[in-house]
C-alpha positions as CSV (number, residue, x, y, z in Angstrom):
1,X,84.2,-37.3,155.8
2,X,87.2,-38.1,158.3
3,X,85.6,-41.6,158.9
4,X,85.5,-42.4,155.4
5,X,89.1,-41.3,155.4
6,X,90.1,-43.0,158.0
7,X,88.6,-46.1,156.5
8,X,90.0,-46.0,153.3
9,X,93.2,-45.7,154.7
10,X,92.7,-49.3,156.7
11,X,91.1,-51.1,153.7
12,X,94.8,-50.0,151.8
13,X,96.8,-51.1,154.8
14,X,94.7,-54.4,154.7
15,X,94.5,-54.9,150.9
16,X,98.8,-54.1,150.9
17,X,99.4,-56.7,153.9
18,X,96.6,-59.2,152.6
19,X,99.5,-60.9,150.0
20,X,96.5,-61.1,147.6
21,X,98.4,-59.2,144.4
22,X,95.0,-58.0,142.7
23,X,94.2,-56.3,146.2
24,X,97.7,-54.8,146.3
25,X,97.8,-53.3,143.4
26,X,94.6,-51.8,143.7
27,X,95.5,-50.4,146.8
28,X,99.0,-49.2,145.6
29,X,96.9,-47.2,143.5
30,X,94.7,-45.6,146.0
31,X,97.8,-45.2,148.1
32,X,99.0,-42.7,144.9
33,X,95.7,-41.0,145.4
34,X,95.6,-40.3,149.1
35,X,96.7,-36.8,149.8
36,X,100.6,-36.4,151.1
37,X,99.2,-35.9,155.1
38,X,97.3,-39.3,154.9
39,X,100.4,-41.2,153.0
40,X,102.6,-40.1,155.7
41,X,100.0,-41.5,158.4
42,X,99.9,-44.4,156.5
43,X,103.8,-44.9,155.9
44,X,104.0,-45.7,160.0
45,X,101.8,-48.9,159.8
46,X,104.4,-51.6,157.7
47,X,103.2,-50.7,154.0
48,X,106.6,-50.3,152.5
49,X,107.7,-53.9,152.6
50,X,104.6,-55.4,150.8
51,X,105.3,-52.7,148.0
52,X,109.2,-53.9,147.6
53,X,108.1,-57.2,147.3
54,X,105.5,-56.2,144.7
55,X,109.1,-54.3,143.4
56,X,110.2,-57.8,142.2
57,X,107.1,-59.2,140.5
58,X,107.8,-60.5,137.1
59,X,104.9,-58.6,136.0
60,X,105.4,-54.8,134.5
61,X,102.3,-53.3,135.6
62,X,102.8,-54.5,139.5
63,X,106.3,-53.2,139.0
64,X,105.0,-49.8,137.7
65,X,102.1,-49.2,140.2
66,X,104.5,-50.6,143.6
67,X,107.0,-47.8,142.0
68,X,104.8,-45.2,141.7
69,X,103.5,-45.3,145.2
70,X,106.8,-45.8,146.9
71,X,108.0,-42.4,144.8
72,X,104.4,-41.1,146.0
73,X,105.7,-42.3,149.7
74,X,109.1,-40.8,149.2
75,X,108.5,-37.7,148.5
76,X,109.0,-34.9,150.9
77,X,109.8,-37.1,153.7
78,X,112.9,-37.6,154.8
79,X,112.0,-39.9,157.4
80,X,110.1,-42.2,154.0
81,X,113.1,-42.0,151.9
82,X,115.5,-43.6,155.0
83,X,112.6,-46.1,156.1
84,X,112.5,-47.2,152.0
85,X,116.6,-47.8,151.7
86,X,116.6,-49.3,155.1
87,X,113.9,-52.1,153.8
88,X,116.5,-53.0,151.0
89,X,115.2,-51.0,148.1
90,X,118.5,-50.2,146.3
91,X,119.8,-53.6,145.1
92,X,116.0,-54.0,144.0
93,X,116.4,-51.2,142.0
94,X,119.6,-52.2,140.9
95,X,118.3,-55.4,139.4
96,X,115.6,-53.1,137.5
97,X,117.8,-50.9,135.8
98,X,119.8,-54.1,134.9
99,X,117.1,-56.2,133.6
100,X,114.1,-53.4,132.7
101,X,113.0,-53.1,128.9
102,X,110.4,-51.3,129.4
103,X,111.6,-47.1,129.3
104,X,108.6,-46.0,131.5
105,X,109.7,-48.4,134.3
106,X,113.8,-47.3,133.9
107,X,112.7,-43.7,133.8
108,X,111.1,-44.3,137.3
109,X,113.7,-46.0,139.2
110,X,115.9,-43.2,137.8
111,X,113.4,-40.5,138.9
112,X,113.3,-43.4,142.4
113,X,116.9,-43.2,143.1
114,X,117.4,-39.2,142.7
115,X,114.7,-38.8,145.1
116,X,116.4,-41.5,147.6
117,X,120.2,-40.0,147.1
118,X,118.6,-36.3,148.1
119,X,118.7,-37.9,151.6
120,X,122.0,-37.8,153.3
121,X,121.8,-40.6,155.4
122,X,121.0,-42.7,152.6
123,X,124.2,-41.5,150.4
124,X,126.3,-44.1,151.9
125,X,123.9,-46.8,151.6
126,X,123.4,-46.0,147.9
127,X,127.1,-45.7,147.0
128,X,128.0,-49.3,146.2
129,X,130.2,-49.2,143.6
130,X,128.3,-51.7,141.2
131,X,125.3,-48.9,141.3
132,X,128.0,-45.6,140.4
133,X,129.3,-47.6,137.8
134,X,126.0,-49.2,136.6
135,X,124.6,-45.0,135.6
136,X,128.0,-44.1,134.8
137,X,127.0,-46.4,132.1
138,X,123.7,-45.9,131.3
139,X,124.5,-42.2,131.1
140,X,126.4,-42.7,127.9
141,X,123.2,-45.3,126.7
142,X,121.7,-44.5,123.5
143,X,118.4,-46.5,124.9
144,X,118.1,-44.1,127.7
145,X,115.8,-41.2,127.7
146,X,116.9,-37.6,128.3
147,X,114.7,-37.4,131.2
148,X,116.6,-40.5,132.7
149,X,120.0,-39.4,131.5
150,X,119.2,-35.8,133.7
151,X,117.9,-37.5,136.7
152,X,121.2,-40.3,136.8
153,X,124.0,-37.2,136.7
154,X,121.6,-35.6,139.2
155,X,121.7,-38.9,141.4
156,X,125.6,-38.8,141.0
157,X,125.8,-35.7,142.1
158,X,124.0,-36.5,144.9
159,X,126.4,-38.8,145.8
160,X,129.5,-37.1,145.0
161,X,128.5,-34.2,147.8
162,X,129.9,-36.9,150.2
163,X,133.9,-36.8,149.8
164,X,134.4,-40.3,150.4
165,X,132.2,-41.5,147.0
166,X,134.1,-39.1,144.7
167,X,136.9,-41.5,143.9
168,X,134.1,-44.0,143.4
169,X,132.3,-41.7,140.9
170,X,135.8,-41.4,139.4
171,X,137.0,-44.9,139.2
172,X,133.6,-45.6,137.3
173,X,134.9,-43.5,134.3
174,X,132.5,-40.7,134.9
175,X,134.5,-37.9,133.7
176,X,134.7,-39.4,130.3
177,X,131.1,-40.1,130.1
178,X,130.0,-36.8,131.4
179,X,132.1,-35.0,128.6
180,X,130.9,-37.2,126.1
181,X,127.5,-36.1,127.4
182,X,128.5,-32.7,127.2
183,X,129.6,-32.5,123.5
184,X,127.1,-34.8,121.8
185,X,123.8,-33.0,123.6
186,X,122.8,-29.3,123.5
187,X,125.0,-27.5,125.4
188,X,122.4,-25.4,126.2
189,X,120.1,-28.3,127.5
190,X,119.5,-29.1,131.3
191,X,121.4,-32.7,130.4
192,X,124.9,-30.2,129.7
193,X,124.3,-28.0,133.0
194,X,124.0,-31.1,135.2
195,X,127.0,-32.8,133.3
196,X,128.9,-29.7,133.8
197,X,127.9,-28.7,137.6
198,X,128.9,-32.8,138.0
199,X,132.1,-32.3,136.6
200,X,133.0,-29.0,138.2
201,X,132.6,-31.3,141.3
202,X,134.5,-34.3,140.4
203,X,137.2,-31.8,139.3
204,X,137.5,-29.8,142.5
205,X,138.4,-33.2,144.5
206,X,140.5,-34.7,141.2
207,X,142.2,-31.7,138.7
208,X,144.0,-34.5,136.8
209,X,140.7,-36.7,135.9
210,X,140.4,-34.4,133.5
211,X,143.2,-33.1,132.3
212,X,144.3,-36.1,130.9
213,X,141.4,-37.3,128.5
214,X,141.9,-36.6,124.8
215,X,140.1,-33.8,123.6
216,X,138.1,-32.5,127.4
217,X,139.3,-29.3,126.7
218,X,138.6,-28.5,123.3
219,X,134.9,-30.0,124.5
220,X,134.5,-27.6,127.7
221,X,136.0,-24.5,125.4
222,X,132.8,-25.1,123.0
223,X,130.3,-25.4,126.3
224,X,132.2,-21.8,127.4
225,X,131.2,-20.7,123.8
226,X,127.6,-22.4,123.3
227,X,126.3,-23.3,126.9
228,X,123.9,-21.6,128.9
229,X,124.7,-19.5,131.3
230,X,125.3,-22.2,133.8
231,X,126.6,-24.7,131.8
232,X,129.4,-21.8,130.9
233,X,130.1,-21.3,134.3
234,X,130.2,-24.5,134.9
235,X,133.1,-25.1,132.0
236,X,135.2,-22.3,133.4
237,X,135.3,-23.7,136.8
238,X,136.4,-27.0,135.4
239,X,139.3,-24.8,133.2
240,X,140.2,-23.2,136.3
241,X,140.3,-25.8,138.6
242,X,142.8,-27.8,135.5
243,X,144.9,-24.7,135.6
244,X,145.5,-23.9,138.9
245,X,146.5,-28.0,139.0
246,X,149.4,-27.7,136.6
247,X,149.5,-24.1,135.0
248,X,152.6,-25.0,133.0
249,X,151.1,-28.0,131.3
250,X,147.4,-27.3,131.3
251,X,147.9,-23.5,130.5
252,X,149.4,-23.8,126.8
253,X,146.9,-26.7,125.9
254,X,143.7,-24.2,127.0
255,X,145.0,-21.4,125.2
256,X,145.6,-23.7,121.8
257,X,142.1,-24.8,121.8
258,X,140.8,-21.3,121.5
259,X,139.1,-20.1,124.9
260,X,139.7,-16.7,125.0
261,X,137.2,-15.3,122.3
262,X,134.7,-17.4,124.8
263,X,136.0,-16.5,128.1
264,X,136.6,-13.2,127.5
265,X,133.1,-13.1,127.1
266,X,132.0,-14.9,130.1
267,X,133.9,-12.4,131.8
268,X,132.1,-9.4,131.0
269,X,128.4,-11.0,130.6
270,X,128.4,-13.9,132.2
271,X,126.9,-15.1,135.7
272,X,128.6,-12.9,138.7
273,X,130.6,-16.7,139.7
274,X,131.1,-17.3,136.0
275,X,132.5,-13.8,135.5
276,X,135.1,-13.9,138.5
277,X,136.4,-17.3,137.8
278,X,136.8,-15.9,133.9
279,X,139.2,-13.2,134.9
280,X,141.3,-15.4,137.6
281,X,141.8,-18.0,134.4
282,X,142.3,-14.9,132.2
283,X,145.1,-13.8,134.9
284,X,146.5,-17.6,134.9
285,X,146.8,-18.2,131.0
286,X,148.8,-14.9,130.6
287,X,150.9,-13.3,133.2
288,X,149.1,-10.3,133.5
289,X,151.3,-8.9,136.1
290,X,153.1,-7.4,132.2
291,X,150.0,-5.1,131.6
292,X,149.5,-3.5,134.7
293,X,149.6,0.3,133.3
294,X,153.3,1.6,133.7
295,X,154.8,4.6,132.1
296,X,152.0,6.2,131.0
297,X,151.9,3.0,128.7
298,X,148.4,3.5,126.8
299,X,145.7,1.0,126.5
300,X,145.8,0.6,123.0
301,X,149.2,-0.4,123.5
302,X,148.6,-3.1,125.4
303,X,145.7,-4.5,123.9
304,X,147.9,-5.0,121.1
305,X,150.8,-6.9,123.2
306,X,148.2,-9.0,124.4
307,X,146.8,-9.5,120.8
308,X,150.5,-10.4,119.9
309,X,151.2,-13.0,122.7
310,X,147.6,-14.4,121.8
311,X,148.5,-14.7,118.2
312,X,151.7,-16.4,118.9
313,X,149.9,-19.0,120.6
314,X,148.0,-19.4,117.9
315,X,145.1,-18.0,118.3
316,X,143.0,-15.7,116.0
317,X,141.0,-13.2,117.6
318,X,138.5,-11.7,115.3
319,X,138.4,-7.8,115.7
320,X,135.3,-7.8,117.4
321,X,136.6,-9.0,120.3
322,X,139.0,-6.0,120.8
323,X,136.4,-3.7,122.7
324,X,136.0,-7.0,125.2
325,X,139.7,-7.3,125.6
326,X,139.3,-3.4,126.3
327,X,137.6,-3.7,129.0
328,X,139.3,-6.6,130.6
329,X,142.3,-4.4,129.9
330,X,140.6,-1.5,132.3
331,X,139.7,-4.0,135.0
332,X,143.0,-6.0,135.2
333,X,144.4,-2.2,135.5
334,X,142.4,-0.7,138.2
């Protein structure tokens, strides 16, 4: 059994190196098949340059197969996913998600690149700025399949964990994009939670990339009220992060577009993060530091003075609300 193995693992090296394209792609697909231990074996003998130049072929199902076995290659080794940049692999990829019609083949370099950007001594080989900006761009792309929408914020993010890309991320427009993301789709959906958690990011490097596109607020208030539970905590990090930026600007605009029906929510049911940022943003939109319990000053008292100053800002909150503002009330006091 181990000599047919071992022999099947020669004829692929042979058939990849032989330049004979019907041999190679056979062989990129038995390469797919080979189990992870025998890919990695195989990975040290020159395979990956015959499969980047199989990358380029004009034909779709050579480009499909050499992708497929360079993701097989890639995954779970670190060692694969440097070896794979280091051959040139990223401008190659570039030109596919430039020129690619066909879906299946763009969802692969997507799913190609995530796996690639996971390494971090690739991230700075992958940050050009012609690739951030090229899925800044096909994020917002109608054409684009969820699946390859998810796996491009995931790639940017990625990227963005090294500080010195942010501004590059930034300068691509993807703050715009990622909320435009974030109020067309579901923001329940795993495309909101990664748009969100990139965001959050962006924001904690760049307050005033958000702050000053139209209408991001009034979008991350309706992710506090409709997102899942990450996606909300997610959307109050960003809120937080633009109040604590400018609190006298930013702090008036967040309370206009409704939040705190939503927030005070978050903060008594939300994720432990999402419920401790929630009452640090409650404490910065209204100076709390007024209903701290003095004088034997009752609750119900000042439930209704916050009611009051929330009304003036025009704000309704609907009486439901008052046994959450209750309790906010009892931890802001203890």
């Amino acid at each position: 059994e181990r000599k047919k193995s071992v022999a099947m693992e020669g004829i692929v090296v042979e058939s990849l190196l032989s330049g004979n394209r019907e041999a190679q792609i056979e062989a990129a697909i038995e390469l797919i098949n080979l189990s992870r231990k025998q890919r990695q074996k195989m990975s040290e003998r020159e395979i990956i340059s015959p499969l980047l130049s199989m990358l380029q072929s004009q034909d779709s199902i050579t480009r499909e197969v050499s992708l497929s076995a360079l993701l097989s290659l890639a995954f779970g080794s670190e060692r694969n996913k440097v070896r794979i940049v280091k051959s040139g692999a990223v401008p190659m990829l570039l030109e596919i998600l430039q020129t690619e019609t066909k879906m299946a083949i763009v969802e692969m370099a997507m799913a190609f690149l995530l796996i690639l950007s996971s390494c971090n001594k690739n991230k700075v080989k992958i940050a050009s700025t012609k690739l951030i900006q090229l899925l800044v761009g096909l994020i917002g792309h109608d054409s684009l399949t969820i699946q390859a929408k998810v796996d491009g914020i995931a790639t940017l993010h990625n990227l963005s964990t090294l500080h010195q890309n942010v501004p590059l991320v930034i300068a691509s427009g993807a703050p715009y994009a990622l909320l435009q993301v974030i109020n067309v789709y579901d923001k329940s959906s795993e495309l909101a939670e990664k748009a969100t958690a990139l965001l959050e990011n962006i924001i904690s490097h760049s307050p005033e990339s958000i702050s000053s596109i139209g209408g991001a607020i009034g979008v991350l208030v309706e992710a506090i009220e409709e997102g899942s539970a990450h996606c909300k905590e997610h959307a109050v990090g960003i809120l937080l992060g633009v109040c604590n930026y400018d609190r006298e600007t930013n702090r008036g605009m967040i309370l206009r577009e409704g939040v705190m029906p939503g927030l005070l929510q978050v903060s008594v049911d939300g994720t432990r993060r999402a419920k401790e940022m929630a009452r640090e943003l409650l404490l910065l939109l209204r100076d709390c530091s007024e209903y701290v319990i003095k004088n034997k000053q009752s609750k119900i008292e000042i439930v209704e003075q916050i009611m009051r100053e929330i009304d003036q800002e025009g704000e309704r909150i609907p009486g439901t609300m008052l046994k959450l503002v209750e309790e906010m009330i009892s931890k802001l006091s203890t």
